[in-house]
Structures are given as structure tokens and as C-alpha cells.
N, C-alpha and C positions, 0 to 999 in steps of 0.2 A: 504494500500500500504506500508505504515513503516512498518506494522506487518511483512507481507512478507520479507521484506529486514532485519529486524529483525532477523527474523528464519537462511534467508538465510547466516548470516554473523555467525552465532552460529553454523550450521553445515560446515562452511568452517574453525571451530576452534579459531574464532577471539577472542580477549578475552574482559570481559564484561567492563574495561573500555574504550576499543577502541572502543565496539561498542555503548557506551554511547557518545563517542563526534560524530560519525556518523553521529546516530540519531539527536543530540544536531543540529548538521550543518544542515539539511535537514527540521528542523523544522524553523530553523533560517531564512530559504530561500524561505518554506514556507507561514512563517509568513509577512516574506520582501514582499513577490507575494502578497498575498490578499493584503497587505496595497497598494501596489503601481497599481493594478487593480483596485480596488475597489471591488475585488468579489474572491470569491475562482476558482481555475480553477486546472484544470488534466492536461492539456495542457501545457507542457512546451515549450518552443520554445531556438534555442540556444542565440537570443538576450536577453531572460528573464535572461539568464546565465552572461551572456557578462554587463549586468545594473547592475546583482549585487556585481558582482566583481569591479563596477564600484565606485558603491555606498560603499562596503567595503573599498574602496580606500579612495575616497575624501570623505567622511561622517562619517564613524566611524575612517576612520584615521590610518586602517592598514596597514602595510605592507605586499609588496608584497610577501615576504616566508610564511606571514601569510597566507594571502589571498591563497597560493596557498597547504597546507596544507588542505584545506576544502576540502570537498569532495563531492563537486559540479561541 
């Protein structure tokens, strides 16, 4: 599925370090998901979105420009 979104961000001209924090973000979010499920899952839902900006907030301590920057 990164792969895909990969390609797709390459043939819309993006250039390779924006599409390195992309990736960077969506593994982050990924990574955040299995930890906080206990299991890997395809299924995103928009509360999984909403917990983790939640969690970026109160837990790692961002800010919200940061926070809103990602591209989740």
C-alpha cells in the first residue's frame, strides 16, 4: 500500500524529500496502530485518526501546526 502511494506521489512530480516525510508520517501512524491495537490492521477508521493526533498532542508533546502538517 506505501508502495502504491509511493509511485503515486512520484508521478504527480513530488519531490523525493517531501515524499520521504510522507512516507516517514504514515509509517509513524502505522507503527502508532499496531502498538495501540495490539495487531496490524488495513482498516483505518476516522477515530484511529482522531487518537492519534490525540496522542501526538498530549504524549509526544506537539504542536498543533505540527500535528497538522502530517499527512494523516
Amino acid at each position: 500500500m506505501i508502495d502504491k502511494f509511493e509511485k503515486a506521489l512520484l508521478a504527480e512530480g513530488k519531490s523525493v524529500l517531501t515524499i520521504q516525510a510522507y512516507i516517514n508520517d504514515i509509517r509513524q501512524f502505522f507503527n502508532w496502530l499496531k502498538d495501540s491495537l495490539g495487531f496490524e490492521s488495513d482498516s483505518i477508521t476516522e477515530t484511529d485518526v482522531r487518537e492519534f493526533r490525540q496522542y501526538l498532542n498530549l504524549q509526544k508533546k506537539l504542536k498543533p501546526t505540527s500535528i497538522n502538517r502530517l499527512q494523516i
